[in-house]
C-alpha positions as CSV (number, residue, x, y, z in Angstrom):
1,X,45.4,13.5,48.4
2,X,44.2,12.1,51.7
3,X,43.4,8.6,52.1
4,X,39.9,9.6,53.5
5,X,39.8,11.8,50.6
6,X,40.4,8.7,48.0
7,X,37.8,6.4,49.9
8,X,35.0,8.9,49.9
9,X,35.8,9.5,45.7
10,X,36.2,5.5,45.2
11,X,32.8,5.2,47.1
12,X,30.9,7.9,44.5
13,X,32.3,6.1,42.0
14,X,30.9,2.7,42.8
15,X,27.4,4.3,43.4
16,X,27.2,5.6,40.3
17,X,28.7,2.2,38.4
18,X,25.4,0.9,40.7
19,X,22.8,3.0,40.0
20,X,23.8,3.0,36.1
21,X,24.0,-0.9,36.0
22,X,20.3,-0.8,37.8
23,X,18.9,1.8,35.3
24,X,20.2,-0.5,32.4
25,X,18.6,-3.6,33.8
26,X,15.7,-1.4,33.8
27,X,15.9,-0.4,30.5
28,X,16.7,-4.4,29.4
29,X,20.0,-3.0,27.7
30,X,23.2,-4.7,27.2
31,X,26.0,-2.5,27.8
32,X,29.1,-4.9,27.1
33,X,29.8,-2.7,23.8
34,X,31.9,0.4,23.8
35,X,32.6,2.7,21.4
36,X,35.9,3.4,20.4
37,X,35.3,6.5,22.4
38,X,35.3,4.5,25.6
39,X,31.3,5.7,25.3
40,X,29.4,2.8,26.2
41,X,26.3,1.9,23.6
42,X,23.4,0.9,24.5
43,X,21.8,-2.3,22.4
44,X,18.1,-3.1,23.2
45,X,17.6,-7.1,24.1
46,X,13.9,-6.8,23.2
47,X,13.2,-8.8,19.6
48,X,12.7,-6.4,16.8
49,X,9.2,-6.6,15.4
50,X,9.3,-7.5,11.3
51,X,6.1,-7.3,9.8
52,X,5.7,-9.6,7.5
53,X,4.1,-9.5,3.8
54,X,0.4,-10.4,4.8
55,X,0.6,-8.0,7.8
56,X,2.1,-5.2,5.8
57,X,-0.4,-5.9,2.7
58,X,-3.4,-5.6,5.6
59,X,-2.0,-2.5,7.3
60,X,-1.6,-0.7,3.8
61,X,-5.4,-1.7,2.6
62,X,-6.7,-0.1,6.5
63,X,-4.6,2.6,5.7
64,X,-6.3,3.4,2.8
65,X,-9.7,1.7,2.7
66,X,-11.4,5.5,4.1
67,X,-10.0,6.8,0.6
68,X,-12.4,5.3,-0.8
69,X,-15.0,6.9,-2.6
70,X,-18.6,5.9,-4.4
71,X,-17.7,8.7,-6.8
72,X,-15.1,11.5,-7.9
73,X,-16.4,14.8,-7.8
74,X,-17.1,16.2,-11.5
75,X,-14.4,18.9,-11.4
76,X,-11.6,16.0,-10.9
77,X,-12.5,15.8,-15.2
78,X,-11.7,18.8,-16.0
79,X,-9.2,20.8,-17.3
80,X,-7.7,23.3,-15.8
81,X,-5.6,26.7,-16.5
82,X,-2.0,26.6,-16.0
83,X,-1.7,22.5,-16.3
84,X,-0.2,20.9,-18.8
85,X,-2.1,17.8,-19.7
86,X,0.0,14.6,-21.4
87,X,-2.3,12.6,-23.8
88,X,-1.3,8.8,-24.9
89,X,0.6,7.9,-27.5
90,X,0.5,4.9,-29.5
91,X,3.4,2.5,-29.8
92,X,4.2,-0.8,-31.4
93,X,6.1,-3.9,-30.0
94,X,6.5,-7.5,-31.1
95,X,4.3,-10.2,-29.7
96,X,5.9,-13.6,-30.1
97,X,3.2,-14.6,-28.0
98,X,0.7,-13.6,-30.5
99,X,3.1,-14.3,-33.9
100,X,2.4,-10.3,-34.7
101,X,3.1,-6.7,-34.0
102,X,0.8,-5.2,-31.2
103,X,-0.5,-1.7,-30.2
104,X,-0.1,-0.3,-27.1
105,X,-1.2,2.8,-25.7
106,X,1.4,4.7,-22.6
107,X,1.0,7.4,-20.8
108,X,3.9,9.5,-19.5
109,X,3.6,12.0,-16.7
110,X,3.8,15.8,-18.3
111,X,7.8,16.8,-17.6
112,X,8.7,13.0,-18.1
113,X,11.7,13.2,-17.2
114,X,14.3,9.4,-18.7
115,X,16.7,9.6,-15.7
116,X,14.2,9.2,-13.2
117,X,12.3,5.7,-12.3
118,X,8.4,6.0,-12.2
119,X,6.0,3.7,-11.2
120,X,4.1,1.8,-13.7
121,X,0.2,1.2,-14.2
122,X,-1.1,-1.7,-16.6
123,X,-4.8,-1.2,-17.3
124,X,-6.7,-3.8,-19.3
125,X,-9.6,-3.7,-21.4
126,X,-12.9,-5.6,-21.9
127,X,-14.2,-7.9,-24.3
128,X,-14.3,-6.9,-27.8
129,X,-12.3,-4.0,-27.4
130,X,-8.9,-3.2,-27.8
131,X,-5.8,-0.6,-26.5
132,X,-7.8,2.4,-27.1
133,X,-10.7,1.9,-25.0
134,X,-9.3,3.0,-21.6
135,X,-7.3,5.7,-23.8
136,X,-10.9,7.3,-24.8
137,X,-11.8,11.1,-23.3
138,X,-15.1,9.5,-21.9
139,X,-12.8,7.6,-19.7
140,X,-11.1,10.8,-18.1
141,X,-7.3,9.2,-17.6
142,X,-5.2,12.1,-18.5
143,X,-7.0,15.0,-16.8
144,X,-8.0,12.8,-13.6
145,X,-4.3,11.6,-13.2
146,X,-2.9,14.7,-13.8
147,X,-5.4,16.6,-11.7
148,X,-4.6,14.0,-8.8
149,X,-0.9,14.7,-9.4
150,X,-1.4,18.4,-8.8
151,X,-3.3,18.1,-6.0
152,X,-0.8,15.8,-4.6
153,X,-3.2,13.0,-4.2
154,X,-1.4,10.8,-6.4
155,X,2.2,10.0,-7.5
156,X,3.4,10.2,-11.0
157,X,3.5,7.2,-12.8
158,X,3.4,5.5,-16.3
159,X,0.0,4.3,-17.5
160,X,0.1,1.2,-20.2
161,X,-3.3,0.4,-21.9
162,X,-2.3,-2.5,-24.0
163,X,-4.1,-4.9,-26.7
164,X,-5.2,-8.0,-24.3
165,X,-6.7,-10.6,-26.7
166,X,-3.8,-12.8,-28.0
167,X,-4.1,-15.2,-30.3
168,X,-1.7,-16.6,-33.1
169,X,-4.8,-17.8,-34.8
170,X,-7.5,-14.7,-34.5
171,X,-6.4,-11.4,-34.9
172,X,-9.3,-10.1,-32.9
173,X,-12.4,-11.2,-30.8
174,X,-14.5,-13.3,-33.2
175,X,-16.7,-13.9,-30.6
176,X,-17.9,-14.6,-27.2
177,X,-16.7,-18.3,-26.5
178,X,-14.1,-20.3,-25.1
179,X,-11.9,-19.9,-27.9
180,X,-12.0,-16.1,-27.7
181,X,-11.9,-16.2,-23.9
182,X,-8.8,-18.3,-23.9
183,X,-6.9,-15.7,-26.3
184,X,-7.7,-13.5,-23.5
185,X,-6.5,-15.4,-21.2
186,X,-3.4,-15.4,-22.8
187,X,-2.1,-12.1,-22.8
188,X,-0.4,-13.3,-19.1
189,X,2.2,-14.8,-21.7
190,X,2.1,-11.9,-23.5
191,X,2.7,-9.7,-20.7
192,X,5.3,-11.4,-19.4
193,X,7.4,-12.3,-22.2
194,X,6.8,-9.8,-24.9
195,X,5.0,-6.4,-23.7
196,X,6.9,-6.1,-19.8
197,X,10.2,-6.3,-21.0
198,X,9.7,-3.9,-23.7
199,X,7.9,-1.4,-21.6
200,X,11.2,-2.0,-19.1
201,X,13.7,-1.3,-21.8
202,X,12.3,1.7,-23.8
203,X,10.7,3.4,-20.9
204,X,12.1,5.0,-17.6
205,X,9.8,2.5,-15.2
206,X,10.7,0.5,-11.8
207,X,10.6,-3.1,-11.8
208,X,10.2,-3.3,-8.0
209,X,6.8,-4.8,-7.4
210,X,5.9,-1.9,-4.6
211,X,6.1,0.6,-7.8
212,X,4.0,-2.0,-10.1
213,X,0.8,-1.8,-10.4
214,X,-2.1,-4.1,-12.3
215,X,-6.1,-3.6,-13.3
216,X,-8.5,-3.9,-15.7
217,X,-12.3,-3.6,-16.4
218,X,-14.7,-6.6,-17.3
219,X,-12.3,-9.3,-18.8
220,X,-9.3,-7.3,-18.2
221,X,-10.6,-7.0,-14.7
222,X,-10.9,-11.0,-14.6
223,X,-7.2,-10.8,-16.6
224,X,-5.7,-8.6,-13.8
225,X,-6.4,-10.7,-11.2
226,X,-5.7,-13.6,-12.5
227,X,-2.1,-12.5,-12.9
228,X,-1.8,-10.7,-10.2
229,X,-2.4,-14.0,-8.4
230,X,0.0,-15.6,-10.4
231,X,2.9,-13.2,-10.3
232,X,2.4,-11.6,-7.0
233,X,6.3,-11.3,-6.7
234,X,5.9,-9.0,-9.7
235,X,2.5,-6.8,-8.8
236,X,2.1,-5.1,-5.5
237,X,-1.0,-3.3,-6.2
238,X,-3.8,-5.4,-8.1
239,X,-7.5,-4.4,-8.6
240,X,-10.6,-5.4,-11.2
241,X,-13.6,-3.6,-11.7
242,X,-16.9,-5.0,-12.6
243,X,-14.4,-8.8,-13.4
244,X,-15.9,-10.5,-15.8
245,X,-17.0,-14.7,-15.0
246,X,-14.9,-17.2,-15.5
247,X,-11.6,-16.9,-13.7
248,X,-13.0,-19.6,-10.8
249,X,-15.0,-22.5,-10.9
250,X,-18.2,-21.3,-9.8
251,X,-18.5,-18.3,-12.1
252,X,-18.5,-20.1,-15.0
253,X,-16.4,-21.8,-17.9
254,X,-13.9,-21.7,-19.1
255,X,-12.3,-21.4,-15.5
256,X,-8.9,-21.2,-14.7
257,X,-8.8,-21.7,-10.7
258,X,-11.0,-24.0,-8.4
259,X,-12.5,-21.8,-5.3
260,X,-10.3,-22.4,-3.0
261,X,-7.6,-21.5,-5.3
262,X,-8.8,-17.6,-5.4
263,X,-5.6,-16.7,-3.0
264,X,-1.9,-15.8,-3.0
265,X,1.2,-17.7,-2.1
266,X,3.3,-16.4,0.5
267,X,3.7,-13.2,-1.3
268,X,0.6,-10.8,-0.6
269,X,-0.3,-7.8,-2.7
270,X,0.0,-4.7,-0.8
271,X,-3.4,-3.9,-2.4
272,X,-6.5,-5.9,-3.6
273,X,-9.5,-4.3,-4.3
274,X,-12.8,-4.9,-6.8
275,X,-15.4,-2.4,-7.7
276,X,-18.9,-3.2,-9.1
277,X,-22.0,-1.9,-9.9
278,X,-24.8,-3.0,-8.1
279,X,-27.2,-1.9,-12.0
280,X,-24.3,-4.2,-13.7
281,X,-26.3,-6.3,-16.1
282,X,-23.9,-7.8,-17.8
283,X,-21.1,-9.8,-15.3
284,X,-24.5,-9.8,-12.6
285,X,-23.7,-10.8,-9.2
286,X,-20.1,-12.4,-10.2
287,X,-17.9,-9.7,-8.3
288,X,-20.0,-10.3,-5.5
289,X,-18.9,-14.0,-5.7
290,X,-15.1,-12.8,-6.0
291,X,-15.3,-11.4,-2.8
292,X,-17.5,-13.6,-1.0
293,X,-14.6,-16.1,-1.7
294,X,-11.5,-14.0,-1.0
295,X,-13.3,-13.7,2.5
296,X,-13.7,-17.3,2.5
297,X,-10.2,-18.0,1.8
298,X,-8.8,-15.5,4.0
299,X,-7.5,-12.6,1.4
300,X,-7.6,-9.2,2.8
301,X,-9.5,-7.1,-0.1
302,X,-11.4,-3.7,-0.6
303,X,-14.9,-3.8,-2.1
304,X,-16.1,-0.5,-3.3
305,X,-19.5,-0.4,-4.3
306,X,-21.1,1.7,-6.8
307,X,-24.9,1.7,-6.8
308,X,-25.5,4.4,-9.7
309,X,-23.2,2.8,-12.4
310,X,-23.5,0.6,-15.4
311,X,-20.9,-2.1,-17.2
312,X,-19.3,1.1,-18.7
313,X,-17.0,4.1,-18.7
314,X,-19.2,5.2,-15.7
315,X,-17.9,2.6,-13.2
316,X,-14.3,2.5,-15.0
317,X,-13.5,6.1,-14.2
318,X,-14.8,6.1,-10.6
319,X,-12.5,2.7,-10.3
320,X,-10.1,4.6,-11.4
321,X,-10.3,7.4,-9.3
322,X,-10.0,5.8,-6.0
323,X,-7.2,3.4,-7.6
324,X,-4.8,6.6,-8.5
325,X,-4.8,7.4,-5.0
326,X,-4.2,4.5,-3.5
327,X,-1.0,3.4,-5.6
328,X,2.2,3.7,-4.7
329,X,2.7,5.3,-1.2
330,X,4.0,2.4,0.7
């Protein structure tokens, strides 16, 4: 080859080493790897952006705060032809918490299926009542869920409606004190050492805290978030409708945070969210106070307000509703 020849190729060459240096400086790239190819790779010097657990619990509740609704239509209660609809059973486990054997109503998804891992829903019930409340037809669980499912609003999960008042002493409420409210109050024992692990060994459910989810209605609505502000390593998805007083200091006694103590560690739910009645005459304005002071103490929450409901089934199944569609789409 001719000299000139050679000079004119060794001169393209360097041009092109120049202008692809220059485009990598644009491009803030680092191109001191190679492939084993002799392809160089390009690896981006810009910091990689981690979200972290308070900014991915407030992106998940903007995400779905517009799903919320002041009421489900009617025909999300009814049956329909061609679905099959799963009702509860009733099961018994051992309390040592309690010193007894406790009932326990689950739900599992129609075609429940033991190899695969669902997601898991613990709803709680009120004062004086027990595991079948929320399992009642007025309540609308099986059909709404399912319905939900079909319509791919909601994911399939496992629904636990368990006994809440737990007492070694009182097999049931006796009354509405401090004694009774501290049996309630100690089902977070209960749940934690006697009825989670046995919902984890006999039942096909995750234990990741993304796929766990935690409400309840009056003083299972108090119940829920007190332990979901306990254990939010363990719940990512915690919600109370119309809570009952008594969980903080200025709702009443027997309390078992101060004000300012109404807030999580380091570890953020991916979803907290309350829903009252504005005609509730029975817990008055104390949801109202719940979230004026998650506000005040910097908790991203969702407040859905129901204006046309009562300290009942009516504001439960609503909750409900709107709850089923928010859980478990992270």
């Amino acid at each position: 080859m001719a000299k000139n020849e050679i000079n004119k190729k060794m001169s393209a060459l360097v041009l092109s080493a120049t202008l692809f240096l220059s485009s990598c400086g644009e491009k803030n790239t680092d191109i001191s790897n190679t492939g084993t190819d002799g392809i160089s790779t390009e690896i981006s010097n810009e910091p990689v952006s981690v979200k972290t657990e308070s900014e991915k619990e407030e992106d998940y509740m903007e995400k779905v705060r517009d799903m919320i609704a002041e009421l489900p239509p009617e025909e999300i209660y009814e049956a329909r032809e061609g679905i099959e609809y799963p009702q509860f059973e009733k099961y018994t486990y051992y309390s040592s918490t309690a010193g007894r054997d406790t009932n326990v109503n689950i739900l599992l998804p129609t075609g429940y299926d033991a190899s695969k891992e669902y997601p898991v829903l613990y709803i709680l019930h009120g004062y004086w009542d027990n595991e079948d409340w929320m399992a009642r037809d007025v309540v609308h669980i099986p059909t709404m869920l399912t319905n939900l499912i079909a319509d791919g609003e909601a994911e399939e999960m496992i629904v636990v409606c368990p006994y809440i008042f737990c007492s070694k002493e009182l097999a049931w409420c006796t009354g509405m004190d401090s004694r009774n409210t501290l049996a309630y109050d100690n089902f977070i024992n209960d749940l934690m050492t006697d009825l989670k692990p046995y919902i984890e060994d006999n039942f096909s459910v995750s234990t990741d805290r993304e796929k766990t989810a935690i409400t309840g209605f009056s003083m299972g609505g108090r119940e829920s978030l007190f332990i979901g502000i306990r254990h939010p390593e363990l719940f990512g998805y915690i919600a109370a409708c119309c809570p009952a007083p008594g969980l903080i200091e200025s709702t009443g006694a027997p309390y078992n945070l101060k004000d300012d103590e109404l807030k999580f560690s380091d570890t953020k739910p991916l979803l907290l969210m309350i829903s009252f009645s504005e005609s509730d005459g029975v817990v008055g304005g104390n949801p109202k106070t719940y979230d004026r002071l998650l506000t005040a103490n910097d908790e991203p929450h969702l407040v859905h307000i129901m204006k046309s409901t009562g300290h009942d089934n009516t504001s439960v199944s609503p909750h409900l509703y709107n709850l089923f569609r928010m859980l478990f789409k992270v």
